[in-house]
N, C-alpha and C positions, 0 to 999 in steps of 0.2 A: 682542323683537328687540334683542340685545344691542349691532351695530353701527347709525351710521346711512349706509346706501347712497344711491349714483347710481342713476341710469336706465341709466347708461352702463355701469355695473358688472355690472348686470343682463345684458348684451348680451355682454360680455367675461365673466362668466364661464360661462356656456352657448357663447360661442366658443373660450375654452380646453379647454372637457372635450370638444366636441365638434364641432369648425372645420368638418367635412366633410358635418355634416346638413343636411338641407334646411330652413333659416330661412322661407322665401316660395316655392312648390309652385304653379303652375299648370299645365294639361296639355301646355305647349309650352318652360318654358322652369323650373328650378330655381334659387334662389340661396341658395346655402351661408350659414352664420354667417361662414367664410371671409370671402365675398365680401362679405357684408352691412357687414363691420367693417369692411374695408380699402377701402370704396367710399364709406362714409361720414368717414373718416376725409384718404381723399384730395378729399372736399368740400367738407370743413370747411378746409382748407387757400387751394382756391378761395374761400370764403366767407368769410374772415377780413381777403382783398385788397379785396372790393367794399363792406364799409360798415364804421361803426367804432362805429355805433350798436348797441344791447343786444337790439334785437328785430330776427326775420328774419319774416319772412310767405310763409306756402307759399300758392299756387294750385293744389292735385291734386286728383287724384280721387282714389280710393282705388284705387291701381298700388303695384307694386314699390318707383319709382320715389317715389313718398311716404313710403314706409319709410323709403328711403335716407338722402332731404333732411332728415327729422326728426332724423335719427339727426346727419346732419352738422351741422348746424345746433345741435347740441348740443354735439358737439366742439370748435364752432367759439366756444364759451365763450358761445354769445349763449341766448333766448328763443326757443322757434318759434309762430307764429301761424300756425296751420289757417284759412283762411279760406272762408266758406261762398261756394261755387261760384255758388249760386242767388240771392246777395243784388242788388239792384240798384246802378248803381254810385255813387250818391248813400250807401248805409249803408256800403260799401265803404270811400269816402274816410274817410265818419265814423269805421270802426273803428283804419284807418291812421292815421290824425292822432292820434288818442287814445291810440294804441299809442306812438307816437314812433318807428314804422316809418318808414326812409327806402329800402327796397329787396325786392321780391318776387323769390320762387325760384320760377318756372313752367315745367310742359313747353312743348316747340316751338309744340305748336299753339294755347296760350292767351297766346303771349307778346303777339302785336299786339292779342287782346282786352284787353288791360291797360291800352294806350295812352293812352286817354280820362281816365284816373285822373292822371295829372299825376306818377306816382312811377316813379324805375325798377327798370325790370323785368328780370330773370335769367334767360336762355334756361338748363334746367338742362343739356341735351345738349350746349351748348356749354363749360359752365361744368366739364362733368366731361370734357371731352377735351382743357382746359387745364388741369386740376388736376393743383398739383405734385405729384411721385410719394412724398415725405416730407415734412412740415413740421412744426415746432416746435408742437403744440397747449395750448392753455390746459385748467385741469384744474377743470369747476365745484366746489364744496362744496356737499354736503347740502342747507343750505337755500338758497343762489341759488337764484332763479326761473328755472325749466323749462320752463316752457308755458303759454302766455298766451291764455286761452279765453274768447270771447264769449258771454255769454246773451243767450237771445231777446229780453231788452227788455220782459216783460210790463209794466213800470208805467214806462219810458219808453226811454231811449234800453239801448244794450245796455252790460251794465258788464265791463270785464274781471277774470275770475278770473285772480291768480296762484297758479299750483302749482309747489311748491318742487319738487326733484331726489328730495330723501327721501317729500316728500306721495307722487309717483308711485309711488317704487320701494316703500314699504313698503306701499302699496296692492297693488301688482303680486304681491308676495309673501305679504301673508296673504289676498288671493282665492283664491291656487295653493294654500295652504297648508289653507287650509279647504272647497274642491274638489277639495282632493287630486287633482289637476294631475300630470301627466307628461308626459316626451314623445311618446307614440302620440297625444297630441289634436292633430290636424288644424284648424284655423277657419278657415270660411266667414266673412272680413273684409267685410261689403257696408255696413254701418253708414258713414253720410254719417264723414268724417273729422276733421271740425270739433267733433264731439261725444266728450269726455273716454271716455262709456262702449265707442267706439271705439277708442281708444288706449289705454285701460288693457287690456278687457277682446279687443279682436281682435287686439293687437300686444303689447302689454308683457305680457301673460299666459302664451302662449304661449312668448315668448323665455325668462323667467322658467323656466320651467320644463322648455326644451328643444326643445318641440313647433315647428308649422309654423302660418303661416297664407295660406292662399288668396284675394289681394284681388280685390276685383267695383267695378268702375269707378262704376256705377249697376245699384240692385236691379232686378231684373225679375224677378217669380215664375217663370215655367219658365227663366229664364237662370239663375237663381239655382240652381233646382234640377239644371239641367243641368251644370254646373260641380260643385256640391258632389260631384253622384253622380257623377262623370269624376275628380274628386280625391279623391274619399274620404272630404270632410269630417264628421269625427263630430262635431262641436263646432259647436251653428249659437249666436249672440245676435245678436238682432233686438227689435225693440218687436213688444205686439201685434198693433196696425194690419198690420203685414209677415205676419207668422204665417196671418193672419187669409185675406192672399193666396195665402199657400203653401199651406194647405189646401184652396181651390176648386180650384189647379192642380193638385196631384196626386191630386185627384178626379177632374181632366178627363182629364190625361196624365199618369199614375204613371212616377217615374222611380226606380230602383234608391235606396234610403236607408236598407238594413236594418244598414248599419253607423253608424249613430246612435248613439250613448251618453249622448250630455250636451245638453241646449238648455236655453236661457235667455233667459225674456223680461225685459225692465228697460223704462222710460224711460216706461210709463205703464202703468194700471191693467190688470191682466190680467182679462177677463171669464173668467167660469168654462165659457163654453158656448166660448170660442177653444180653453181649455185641455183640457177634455175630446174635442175634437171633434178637437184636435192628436194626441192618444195616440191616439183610434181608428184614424186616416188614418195615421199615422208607427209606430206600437210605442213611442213612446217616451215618458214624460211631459215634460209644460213646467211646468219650474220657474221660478215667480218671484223675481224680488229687486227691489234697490232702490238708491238713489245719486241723488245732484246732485252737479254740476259743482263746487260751495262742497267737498265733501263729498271730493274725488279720484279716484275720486265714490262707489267701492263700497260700501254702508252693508251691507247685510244679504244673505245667498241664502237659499231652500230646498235644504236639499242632498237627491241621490237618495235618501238613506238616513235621512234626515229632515226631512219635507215637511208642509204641512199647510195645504191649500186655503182661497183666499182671506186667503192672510196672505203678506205678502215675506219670511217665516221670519225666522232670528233672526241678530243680529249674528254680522259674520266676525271673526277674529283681531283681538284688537287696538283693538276699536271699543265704547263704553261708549256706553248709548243712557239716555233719558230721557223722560217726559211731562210737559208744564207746563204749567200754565195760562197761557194767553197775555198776560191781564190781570194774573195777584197774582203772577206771576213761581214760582207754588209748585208743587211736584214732587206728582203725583197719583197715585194707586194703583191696580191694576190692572182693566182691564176701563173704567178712564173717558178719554173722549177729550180730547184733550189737541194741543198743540203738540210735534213731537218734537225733541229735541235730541239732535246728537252730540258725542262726544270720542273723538278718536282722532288719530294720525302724522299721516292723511290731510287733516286739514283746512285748506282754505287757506291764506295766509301772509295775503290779504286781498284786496279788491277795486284793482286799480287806477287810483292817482290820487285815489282816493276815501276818503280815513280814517273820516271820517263816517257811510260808508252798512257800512265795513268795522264799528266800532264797534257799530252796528244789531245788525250779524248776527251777530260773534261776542263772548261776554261777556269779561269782564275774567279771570274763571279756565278761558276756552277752549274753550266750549263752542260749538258750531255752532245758530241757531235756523235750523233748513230750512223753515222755513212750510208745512210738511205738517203736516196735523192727521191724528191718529191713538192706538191705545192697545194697550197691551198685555196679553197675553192671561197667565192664570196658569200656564201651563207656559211660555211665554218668550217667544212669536212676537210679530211687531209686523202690526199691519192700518193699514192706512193706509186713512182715510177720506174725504180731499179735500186742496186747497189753501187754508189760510188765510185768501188774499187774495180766491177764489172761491166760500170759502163765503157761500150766502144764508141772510142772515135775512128771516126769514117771522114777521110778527108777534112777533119774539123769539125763536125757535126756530131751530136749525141745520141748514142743508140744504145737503149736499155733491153737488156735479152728478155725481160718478162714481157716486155712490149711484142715481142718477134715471135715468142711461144704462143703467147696465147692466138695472134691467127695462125699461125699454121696446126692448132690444136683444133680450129674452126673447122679445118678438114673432116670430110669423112671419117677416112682411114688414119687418121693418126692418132695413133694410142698415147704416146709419150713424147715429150722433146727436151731438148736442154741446147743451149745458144750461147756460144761465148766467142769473144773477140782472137782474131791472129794477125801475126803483122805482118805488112804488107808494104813494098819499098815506095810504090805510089800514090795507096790513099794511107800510108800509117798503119790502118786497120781494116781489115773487113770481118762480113759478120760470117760465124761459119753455124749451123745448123745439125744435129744429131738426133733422129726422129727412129721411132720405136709405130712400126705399123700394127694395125687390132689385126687379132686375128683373124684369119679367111679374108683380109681386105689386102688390097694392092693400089700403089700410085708409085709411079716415076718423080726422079728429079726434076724433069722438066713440069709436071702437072704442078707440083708441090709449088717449085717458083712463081707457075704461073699465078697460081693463087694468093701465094704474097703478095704479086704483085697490082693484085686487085684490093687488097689489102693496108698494105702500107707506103709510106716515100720510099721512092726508088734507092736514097740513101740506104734504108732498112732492112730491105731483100737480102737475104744470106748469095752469098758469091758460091756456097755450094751446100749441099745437101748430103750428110752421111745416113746409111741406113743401119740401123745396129738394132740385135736384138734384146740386149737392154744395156737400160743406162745404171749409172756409178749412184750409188742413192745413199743416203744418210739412214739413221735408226727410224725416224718417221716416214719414210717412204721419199724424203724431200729429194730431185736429182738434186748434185755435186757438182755444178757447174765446174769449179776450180778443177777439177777430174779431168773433165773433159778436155783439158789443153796439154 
């Protein structure tokens, strides 16, 4: 990439070649690049009167109207903070204080929900029926900070990722660029909005490359499907868990989707029975990839035209991958599992606030460690094996819970699982097992074992078997592993 680009650049230049296309498509209402531009732009004008601080914090759903404030919010020279709708309002303050957020941009109807929180709050309907009709806007560079994203907080509080203007835009540009991306792709936008693989991939991809995307407020399988197939959408990304719904539904009540072309699952491990069971039910295949929020987040896809099951395929444009032992810091050879590292435009600028934890993660010559353990295959593809911080040792041996879920998902009867380590005064660790049975089915702990142990090393077998009727799950349906213990 010989230049380095905005996000904003990205937006403008898909609205000079073509001002009059449909940017956001839903069945009732269209918004041009035209309008997309010039409504974020008369925002950022409002938005530049109400704080003088560097971070803005949205409250949406995934509407039109999220598009907009992201986009203004970016004109308006500051930071946007996506905030998760679903957090309670105790992690809320937490994220705002940390942020050095002094002011949220929300629709009408969450503005009095905000109240409790102590910060103010920006009716956005009001806020754009007073925004001046021209203003002087500030003009970010490259690497100023773009978008200010929370992680879940697995090992404590949540840290935020900054992503610089170039992190996003040259992400945006070699996913398009190695999906070979146009504008006939349509996207089914339902990914919660607070998560990066949402924004690069149902918003900045699209724009990037011309196409449209269609937002869903909150997923619901037949809403979801009911909409795609009303709009068109050929382009769905979702995580499995999602997929996983879309399949019973249009098993129950098939809705028009033979104009599919492209889906992609990301954000956690793809079982291979979701994946195959996806192409029966749809004609299409689900390709996986891969990305974290550290990361900008896109790390790798399988493309249509080369794919190859059970691996997140091979790095996109741009993106320089590696295996390493997690202990002797040393790069290892193919086919052994390893710690994976990135180098690429995309990766963070750092955690904020936090030099120390930023240090941690990213090395002195730039390298990202993602704490996913994983290895590479000798024609190129990357598999990913677990998380680092989740894998257990079992008497000295490595046992990755995604490994452990996905056979005992091979079951009949098993709807859901989730698999994490406890400790154990003689092996250290053992594996322990929390399974969610389908409905109208039945299996014992002793069936279930027995079947791991057709399955996996004897190392691998869960030492026991919880029954529950549901697990601790994240805003995409993902389980919570850390939950579980």
């Amino acid at each position: 990439m010989a230049e380095k680009l905005t996000v904003l650049d990205l937006l403008e230049r898909t609205a000079q070649k073509t001002p009059d296309a449909p940017a956001i498509v839903l069945p009732d209402r269209v918004v041009s690049y035209r309008e997309l531009l010039g409504s974020s732009q008369r925002l950022a004008g409002a938005l530049i009167q109400q704080t003088s601080r560097p971070v803005v914090a949205l409250f949406f759903p995934m509407v039109p109207e999220f598009v907009i404030a992201y986009f203004g919010v970016l004109y308006a020279g500051k930071q946007a903070l996506p905030l998760n709708l679903l957090l309670p309002p105790e992690e809320l303050k937490y994220i705002i204080e940390d942020s050095g957020a002094d002011f949220i941009l929300a629709p009408p109807p969450f503005v009095a929900k905000l109240a409790p929180l102590g910060v103010r709050v920006g009716d956005y309907a009001e806020l754009m029926k007073n925004a001046p009709a021209s203003a002087a806007l500030p003009r970010p560079n490259p690497d100023d900070v773009c978008t200010l994203l929370y992680t879940s907080g697995t090992t404590g509080k949540p840290k935020g990722v900054e992503l610089t203007q170039y992190n996003l835009a040259s992400n945006a540009l070699n996913s398009v660029e190695t999906m070979k991306l146009d504008k006939d792709y349509r996207v089914l936008a339902c990914l919660p909005n607070f998560h990066t693989f949402a924004i690069t991939g149902t918003i900045l991809a699209p724009i990037t490359c011309g196409g449209s995307l269609t937002p869903m407020p909150r997923f619901e399988p037949e809403a979801a499907l009911k909409l795609a197939s009303a709009a068109k959408c050929n382009m769905l990304l979702m995580v499995p868990s999602m997929y996983r719904l879309l399949i019973r539904m249009q098993e129950r009540r098939p809705y028009d989707m033979k104009h599919l072309r492209l889906t992609i699952a990301g954000g956690e491990a793809l079982p291979r029975e979701v994946a195959e069971q996806f192409e029966k039910t749809f004609g299409s295949p689900l390709l996986e990839g891969f990305g974290q929020t550290e990361s900008g987040p896109v790390v790798s896809f399988n493309r249509p035209w080369d794919h190859k099951a059970g691996t997140i395929g091979k790095p996109i444009t741009g993106v320089e991958i590696r295996i390493v032992d997690p202990e002797s810091l040393r790069e290892l050879p193919v086919n052994t599992t390893g710690e994976l590292w990135v180098k690429s435009p995309s990766v963070m600028k750092g955690y904020h606030n936090r030099p120390e934890e930023t240090a941690k993660t990213i090395t002195a010559d730039g390298w990202l460690r993602t704490g996913d353990m994983g290895e590479i295959t000798p024609d190129g593809y990357i598999r990913i094996t677990g998380r680092l911080r989740e894998m257990v040792k079992v008497a000295g041996e490595m046992v990755f819970p995604a490994e452990v879920e996905a056979a005992l998902l091979k079951h009949p009867a098993v709807a859901e699982t989730g698999v994490a380590g406890f400790k154990d005064e003689r092996k250290g660790e053992i594996v322990k097992a929390f399974v969610v049975l389908k409905e109208g089915q039945q299996a014992s702990e002793d069936e279930l074992l027995s079947h791991c142990r057709g399955a996996l090393a004897a190392y691998k077998v869960p030492r026991t078997i919880e029954f529950r009727n549901e697990l601790p799950k994240g805003p995409t349906g993902k389980v919570l592993r850390r939950l579980l213990k």
